[in-house]
ZADO-1210 file (C-alpha; in nm, 4 decimals, padded with zeros to 6 digits):
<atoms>
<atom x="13.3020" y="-13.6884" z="-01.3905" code="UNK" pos="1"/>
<atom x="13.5051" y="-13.3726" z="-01.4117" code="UNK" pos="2"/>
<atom x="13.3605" y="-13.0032" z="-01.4576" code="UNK" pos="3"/>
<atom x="13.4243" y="-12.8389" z="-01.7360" code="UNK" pos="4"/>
<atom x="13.4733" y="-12.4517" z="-01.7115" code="UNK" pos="5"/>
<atom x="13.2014" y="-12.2603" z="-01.9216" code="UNK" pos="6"/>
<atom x="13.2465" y="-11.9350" z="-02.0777" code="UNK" pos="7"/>
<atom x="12.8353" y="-11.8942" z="-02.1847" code="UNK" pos="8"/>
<atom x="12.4757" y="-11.9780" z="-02.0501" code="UNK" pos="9"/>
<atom x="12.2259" y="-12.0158" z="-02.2607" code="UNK" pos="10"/>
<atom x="11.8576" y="-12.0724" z="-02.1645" code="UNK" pos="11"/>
<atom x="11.5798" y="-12.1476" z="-02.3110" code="UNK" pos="12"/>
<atom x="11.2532" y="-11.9224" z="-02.2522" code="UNK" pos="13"/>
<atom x="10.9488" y="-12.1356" z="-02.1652" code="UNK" pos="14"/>
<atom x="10.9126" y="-12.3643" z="-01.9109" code="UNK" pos="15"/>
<atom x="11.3107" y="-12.2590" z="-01.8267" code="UNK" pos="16"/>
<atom x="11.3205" y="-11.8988" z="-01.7010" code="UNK" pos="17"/>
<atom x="10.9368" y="-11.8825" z="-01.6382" code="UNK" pos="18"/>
<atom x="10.6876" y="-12.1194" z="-01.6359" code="UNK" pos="19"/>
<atom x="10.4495" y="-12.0116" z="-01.9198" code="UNK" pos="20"/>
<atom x="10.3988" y="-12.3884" z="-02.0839" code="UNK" pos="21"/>
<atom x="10.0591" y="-12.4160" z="-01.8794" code="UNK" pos="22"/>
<atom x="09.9013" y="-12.1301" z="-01.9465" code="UNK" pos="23"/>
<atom x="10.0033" y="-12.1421" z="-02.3147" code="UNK" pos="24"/>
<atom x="09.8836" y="-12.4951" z="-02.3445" code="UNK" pos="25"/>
<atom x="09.5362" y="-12.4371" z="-02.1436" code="UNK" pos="26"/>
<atom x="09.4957" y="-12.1736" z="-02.4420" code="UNK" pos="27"/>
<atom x="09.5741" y="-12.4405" z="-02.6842" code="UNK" pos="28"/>
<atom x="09.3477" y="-12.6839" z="-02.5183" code="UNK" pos="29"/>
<atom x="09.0511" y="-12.4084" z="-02.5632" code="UNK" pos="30"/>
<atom x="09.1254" y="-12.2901" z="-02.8389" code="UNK" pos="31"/>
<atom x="09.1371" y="-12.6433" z="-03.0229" code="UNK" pos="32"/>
<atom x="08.8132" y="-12.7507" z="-02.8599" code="UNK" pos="33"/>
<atom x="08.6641" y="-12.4720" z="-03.0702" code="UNK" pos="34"/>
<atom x="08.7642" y="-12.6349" z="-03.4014" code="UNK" pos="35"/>
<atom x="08.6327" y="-13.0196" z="-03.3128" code="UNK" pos="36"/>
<atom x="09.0129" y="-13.1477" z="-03.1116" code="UNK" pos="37"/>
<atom x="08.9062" y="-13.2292" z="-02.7865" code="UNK" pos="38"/>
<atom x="09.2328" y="-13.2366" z="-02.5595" code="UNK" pos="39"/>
<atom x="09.3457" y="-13.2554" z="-02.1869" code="UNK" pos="40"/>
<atom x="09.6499" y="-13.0016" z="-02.1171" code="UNK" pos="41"/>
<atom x="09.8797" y="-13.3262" z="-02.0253" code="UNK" pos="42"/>
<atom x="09.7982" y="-13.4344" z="-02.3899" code="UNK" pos="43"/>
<atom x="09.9000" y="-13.0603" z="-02.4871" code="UNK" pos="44"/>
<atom x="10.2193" y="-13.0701" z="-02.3240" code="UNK" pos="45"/>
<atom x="10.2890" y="-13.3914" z="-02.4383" code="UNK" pos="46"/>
<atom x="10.2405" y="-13.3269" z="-02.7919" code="UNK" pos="47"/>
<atom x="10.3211" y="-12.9077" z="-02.8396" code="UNK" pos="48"/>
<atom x="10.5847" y="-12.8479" z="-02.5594" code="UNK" pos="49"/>
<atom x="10.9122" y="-12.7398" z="-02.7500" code="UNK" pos="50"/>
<atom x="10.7713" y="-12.7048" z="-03.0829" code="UNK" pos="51"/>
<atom x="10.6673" y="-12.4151" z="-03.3110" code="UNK" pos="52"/>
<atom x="10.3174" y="-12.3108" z="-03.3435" code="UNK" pos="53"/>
<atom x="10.3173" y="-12.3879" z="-03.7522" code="UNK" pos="54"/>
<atom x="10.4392" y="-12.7495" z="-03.6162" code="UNK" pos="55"/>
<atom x="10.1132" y="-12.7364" z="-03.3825" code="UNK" pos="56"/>
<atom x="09.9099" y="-12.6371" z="-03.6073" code="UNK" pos="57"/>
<atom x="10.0014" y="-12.9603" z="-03.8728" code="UNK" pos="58"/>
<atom x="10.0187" y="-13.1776" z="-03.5795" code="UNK" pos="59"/>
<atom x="09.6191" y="-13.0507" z="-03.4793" code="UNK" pos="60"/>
<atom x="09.5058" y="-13.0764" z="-03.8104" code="UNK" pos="61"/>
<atom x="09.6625" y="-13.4184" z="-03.8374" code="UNK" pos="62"/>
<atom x="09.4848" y="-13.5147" z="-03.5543" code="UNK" pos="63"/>
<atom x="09.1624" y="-13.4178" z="-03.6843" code="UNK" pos="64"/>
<atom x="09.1009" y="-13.0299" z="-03.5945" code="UNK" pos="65"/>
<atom x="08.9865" y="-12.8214" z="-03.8218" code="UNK" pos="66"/>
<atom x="09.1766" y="-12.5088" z="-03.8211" code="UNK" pos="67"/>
<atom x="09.1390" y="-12.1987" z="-04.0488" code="UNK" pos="68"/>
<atom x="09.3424" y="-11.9710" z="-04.2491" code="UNK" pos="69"/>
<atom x="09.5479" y="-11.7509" z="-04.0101" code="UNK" pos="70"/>
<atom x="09.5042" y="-11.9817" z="-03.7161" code="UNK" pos="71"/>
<atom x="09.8549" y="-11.9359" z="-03.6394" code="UNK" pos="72"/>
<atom x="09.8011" y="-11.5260" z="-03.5327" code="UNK" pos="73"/>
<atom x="09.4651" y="-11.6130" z="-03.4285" code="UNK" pos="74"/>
<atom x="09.6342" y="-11.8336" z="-03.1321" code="UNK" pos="75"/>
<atom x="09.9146" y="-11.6180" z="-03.0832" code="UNK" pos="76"/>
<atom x="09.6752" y="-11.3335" z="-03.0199" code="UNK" pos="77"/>
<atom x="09.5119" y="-11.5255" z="-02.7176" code="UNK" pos="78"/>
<atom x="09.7919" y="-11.6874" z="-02.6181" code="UNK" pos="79"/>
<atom x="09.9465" y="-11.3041" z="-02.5854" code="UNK" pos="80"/>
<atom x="09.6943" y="-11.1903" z="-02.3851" code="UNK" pos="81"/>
<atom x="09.6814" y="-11.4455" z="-02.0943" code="UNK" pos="82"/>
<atom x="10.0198" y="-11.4358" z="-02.0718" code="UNK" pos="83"/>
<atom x="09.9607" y="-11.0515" z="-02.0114" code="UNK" pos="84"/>
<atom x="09.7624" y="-11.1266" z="-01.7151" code="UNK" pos="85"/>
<atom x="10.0385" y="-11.2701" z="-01.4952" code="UNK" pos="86"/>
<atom x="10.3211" y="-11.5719" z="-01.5473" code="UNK" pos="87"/>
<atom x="10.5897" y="-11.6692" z="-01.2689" code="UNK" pos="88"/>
<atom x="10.9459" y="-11.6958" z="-01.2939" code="UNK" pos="89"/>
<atom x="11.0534" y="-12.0688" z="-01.2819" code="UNK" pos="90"/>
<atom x="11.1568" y="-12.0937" z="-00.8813" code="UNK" pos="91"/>
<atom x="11.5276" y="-12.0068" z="-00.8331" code="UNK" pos="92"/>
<atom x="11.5785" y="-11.8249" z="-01.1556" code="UNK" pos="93"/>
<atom x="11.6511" y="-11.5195" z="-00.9769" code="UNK" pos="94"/>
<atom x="11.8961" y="-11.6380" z="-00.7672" code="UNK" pos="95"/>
<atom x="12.0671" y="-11.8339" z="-01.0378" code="UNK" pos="96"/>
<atom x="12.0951" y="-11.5250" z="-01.2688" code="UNK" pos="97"/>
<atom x="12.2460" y="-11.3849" z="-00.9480" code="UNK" pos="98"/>
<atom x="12.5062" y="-11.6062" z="-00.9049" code="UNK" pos="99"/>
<atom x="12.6026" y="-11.6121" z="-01.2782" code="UNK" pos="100"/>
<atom x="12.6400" y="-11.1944" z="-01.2804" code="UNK" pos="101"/>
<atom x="12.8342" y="-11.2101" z="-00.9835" code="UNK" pos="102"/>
<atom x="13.0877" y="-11.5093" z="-01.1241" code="UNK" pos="103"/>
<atom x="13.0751" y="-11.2830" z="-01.4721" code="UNK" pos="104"/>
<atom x="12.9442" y="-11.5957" z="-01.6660" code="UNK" pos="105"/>
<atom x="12.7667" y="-11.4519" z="-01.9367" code="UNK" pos="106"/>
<atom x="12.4079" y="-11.5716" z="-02.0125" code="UNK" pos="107"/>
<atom x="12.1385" y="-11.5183" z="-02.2725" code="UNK" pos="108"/>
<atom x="11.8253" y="-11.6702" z="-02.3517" code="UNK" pos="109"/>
<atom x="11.7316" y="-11.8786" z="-02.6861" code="UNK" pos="110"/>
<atom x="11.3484" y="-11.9741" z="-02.7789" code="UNK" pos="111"/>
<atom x="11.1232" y="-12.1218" z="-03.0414" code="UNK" pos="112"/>
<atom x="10.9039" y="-11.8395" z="-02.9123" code="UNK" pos="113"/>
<atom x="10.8517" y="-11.4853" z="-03.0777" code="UNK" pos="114"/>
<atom x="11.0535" y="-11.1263" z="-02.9365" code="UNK" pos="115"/>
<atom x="10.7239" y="-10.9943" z="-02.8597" code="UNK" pos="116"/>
<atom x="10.6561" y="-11.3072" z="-02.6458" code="UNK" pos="117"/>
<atom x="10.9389" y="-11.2867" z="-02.4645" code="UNK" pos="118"/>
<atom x="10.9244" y="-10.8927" z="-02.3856" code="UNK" pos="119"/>
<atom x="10.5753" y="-11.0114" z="-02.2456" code="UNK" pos="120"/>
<atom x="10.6815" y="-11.2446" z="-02.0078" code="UNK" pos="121"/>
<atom x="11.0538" y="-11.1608" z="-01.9202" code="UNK" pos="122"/>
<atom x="10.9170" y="-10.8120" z="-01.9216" code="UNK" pos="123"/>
<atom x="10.6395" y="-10.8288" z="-01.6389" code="UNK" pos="124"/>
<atom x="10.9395" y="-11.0269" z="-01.4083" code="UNK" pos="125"/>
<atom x="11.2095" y="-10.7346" z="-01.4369" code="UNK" pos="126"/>
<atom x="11.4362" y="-10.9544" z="-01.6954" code="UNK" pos="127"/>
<atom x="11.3473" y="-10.8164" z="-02.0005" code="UNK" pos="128"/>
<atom x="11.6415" y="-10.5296" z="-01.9441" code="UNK" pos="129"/>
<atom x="11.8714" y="-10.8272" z="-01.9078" code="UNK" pos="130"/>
<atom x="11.8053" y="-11.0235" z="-02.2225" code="UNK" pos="131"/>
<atom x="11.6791" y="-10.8272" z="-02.4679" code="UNK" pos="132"/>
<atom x="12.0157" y="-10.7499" z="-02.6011" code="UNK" pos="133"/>
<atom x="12.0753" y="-11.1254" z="-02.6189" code="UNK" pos="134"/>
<atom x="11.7857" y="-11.2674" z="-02.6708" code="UNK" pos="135"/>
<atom x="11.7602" y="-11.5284" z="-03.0076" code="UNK" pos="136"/>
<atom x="11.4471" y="-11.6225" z="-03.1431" code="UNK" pos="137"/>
<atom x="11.3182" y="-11.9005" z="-03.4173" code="UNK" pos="138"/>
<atom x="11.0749" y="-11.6533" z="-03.5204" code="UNK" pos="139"/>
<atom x="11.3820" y="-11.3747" z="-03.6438" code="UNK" pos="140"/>
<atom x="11.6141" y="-11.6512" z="-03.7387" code="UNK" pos="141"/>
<atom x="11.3795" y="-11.8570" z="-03.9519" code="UNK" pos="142"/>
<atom x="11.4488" y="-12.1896" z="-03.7958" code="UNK" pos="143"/>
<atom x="11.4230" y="-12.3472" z="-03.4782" code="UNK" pos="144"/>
<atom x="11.4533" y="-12.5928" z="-03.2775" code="UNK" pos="145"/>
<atom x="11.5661" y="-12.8832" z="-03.3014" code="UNK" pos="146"/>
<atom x="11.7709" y="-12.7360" z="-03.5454" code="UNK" pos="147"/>
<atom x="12.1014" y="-12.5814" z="-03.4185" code="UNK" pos="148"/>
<atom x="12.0885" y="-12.2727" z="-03.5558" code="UNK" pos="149"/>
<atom x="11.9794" y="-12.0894" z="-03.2786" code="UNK" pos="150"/>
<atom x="12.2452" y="-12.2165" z="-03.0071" code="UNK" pos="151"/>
<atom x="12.5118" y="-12.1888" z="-03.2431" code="UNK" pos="152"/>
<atom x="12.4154" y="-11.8218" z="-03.3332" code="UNK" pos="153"/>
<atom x="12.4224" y="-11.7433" z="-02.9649" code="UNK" pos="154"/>
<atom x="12.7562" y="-11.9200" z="-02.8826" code="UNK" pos="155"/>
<atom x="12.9085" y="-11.7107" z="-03.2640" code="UNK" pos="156"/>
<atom x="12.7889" y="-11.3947" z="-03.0955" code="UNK" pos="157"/>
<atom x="12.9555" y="-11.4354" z="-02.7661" code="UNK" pos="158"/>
<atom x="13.2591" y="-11.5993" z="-02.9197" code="UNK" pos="159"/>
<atom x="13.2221" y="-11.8601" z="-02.6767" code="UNK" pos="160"/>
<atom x="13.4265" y="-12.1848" z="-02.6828" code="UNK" pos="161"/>
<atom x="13.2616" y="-12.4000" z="-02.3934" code="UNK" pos="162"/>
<atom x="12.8638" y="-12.2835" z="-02.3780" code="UNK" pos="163"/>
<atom x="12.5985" y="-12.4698" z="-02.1681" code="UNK" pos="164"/>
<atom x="12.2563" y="-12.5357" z="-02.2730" code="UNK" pos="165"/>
<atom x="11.9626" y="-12.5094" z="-02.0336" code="UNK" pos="166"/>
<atom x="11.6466" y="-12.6684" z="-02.1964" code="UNK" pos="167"/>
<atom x="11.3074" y="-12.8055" z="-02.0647" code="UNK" pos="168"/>
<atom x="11.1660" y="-13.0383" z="-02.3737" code="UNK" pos="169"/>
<atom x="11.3186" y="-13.2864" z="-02.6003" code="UNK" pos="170"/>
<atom x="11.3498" y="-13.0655" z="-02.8959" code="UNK" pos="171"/>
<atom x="11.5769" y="-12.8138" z="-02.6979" code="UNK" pos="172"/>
<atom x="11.7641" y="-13.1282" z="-02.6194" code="UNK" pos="173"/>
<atom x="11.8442" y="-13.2426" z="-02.9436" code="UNK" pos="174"/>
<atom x="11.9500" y="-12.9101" z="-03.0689" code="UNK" pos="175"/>
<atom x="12.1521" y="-12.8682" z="-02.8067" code="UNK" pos="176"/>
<atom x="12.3043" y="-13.2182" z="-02.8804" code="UNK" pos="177"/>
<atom x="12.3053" y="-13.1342" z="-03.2652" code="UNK" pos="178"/>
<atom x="12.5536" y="-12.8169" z="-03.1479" code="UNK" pos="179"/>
<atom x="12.7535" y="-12.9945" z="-02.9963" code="UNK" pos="180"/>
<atom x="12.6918" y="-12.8277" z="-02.6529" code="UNK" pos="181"/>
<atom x="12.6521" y="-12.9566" z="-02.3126" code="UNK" pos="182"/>
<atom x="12.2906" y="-12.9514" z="-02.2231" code="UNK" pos="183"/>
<atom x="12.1449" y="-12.8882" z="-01.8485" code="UNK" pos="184"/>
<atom x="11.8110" y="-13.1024" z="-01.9086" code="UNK" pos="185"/>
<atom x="11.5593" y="-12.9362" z="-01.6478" code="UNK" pos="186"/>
<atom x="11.2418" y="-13.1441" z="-01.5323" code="UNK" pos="187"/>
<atom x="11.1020" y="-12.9687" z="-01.2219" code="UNK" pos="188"/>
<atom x="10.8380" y="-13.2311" z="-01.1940" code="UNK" pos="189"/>
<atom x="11.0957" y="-13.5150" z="-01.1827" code="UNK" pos="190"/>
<atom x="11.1370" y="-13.8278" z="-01.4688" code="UNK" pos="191"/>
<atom x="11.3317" y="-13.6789" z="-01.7480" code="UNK" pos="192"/>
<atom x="11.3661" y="-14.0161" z="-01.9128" code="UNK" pos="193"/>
<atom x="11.3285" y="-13.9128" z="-02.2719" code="UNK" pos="194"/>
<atom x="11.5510" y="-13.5665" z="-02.2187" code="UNK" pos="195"/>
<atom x="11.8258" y="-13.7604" z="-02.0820" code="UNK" pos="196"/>
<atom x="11.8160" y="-14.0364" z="-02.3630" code="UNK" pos="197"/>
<atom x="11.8353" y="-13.7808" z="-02.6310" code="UNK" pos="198"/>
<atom x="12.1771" y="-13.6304" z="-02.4001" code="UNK" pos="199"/>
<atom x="12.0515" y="-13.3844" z="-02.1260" code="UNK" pos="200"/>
<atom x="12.2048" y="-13.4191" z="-01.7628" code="UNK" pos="201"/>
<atom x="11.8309" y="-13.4074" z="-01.5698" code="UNK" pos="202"/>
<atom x="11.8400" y="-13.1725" z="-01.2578" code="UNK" pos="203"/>
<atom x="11.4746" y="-13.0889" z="-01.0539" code="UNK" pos="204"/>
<atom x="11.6262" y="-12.7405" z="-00.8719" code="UNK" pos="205"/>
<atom x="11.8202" y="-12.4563" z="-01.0212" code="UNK" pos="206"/>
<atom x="11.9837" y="-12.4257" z="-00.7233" code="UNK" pos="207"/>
<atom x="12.1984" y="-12.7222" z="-00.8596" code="UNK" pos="208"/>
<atom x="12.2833" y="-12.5619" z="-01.1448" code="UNK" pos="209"/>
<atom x="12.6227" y="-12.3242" z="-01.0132" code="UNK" pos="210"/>
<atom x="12.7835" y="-12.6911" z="-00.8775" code="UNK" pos="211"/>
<atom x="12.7199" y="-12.7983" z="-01.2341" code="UNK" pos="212"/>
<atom x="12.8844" y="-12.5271" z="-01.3789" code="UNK" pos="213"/>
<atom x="13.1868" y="-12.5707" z="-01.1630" code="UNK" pos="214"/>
<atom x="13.1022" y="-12.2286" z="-00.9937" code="UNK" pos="215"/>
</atoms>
């Protein structure tokens, strides 16, 4: 298969640049034990990864928790503050945003998440600086993924012609396909199955990533 040339990266946030999904998700776990929904964090991650927390919160309540008014803040409080205490880059993310500054590929991130969830994490790993100028959220943009919107808003800002998706769950996928884009389908733990049926190219290792890109 030939290369093609890209002229923008864009990643997604969680579970992409740093690995947040199981902390979030052992809050969700907790927190949904509290109000009758008894889950194990592989059931979390099954069901929540890649969605929005509104989209959690029907899919809880549909599966029998009863959640209050203004459960949404409520978990994005505590969600907020574990994150505060510590969360890892994904391994090789450093080196792979080395590579792409030194090639002069531009990158920027794109996430269901909220800003102030990103500062949090990209912030405490030295990244925030990086992306904050380009950093597109579902939470300013009023829709997310697997809707488009946000990789196309990224690729109008850049003016790019050729961009490349990086995404971790299937919704990510799917927007990416929806865009049109090339999407770098990334499943650390191996499998990938359902990513790569909905049209991601599964890699394990970010260090695979600049011989995908052709660079």
């Amino acid at each position: 298969m030939a290369i093609r040339m890209h002229d923008l990266v864009i990643f997604d946030c969680d579970g992409v640049l740093v690995d947040s999904e199981p902390l979030s998700n052992q809050v969700l776990v907790d927190n949904l034990a509290r109000y009758g929904l008894n889950l194990t964090i592989e059931d979390s991650m099954k069901l929540f990864v890649g969605g929005t927390m509104i989209g959690v919160r029907d899919k809880a309540r549909a599966l029998g928790a009863e959640l209050p008014t203004g459960w949404v803040d409520e978990v994005y409080a505590e969600t907020y503050d574990r994150l505060r205490l510590g969360v890892q880059l994904m391994p090789g993310v450093a080196d792979l945003l080395a590579v792409l500054e030194s090639r002069g590929l531009p990158f920027c991130v794109a996430s269901n998440g909220s800003p102030d969830k990103m500062q949090i994490t990209l912030g405490q790993n030295g990244l925030w600086d990086r992306f904050r100028d380009v950093a597109f959220s579902a939470h300013v943009l009023g829709t997310a993924k697997p809707d488009p919107t946000l990789f196309l808003t990224a690729a109008d800002r850049f003016n790019a012609a050729s961009p490349v998706v990086i995404e971790d769950s299937l919704s990510g996928v799917t927007a990416a396909s929806r865009a049109h884009m090339r999407c770098l389908a990334y499943a650390p733990p191996g499998g990938g199955e359902q990513l790569a049926a909905a049209g991601g190219e599964v890699f394990a290792d970010m260090a695979q990533v600049p011989a995908l890109l052709g660079i």
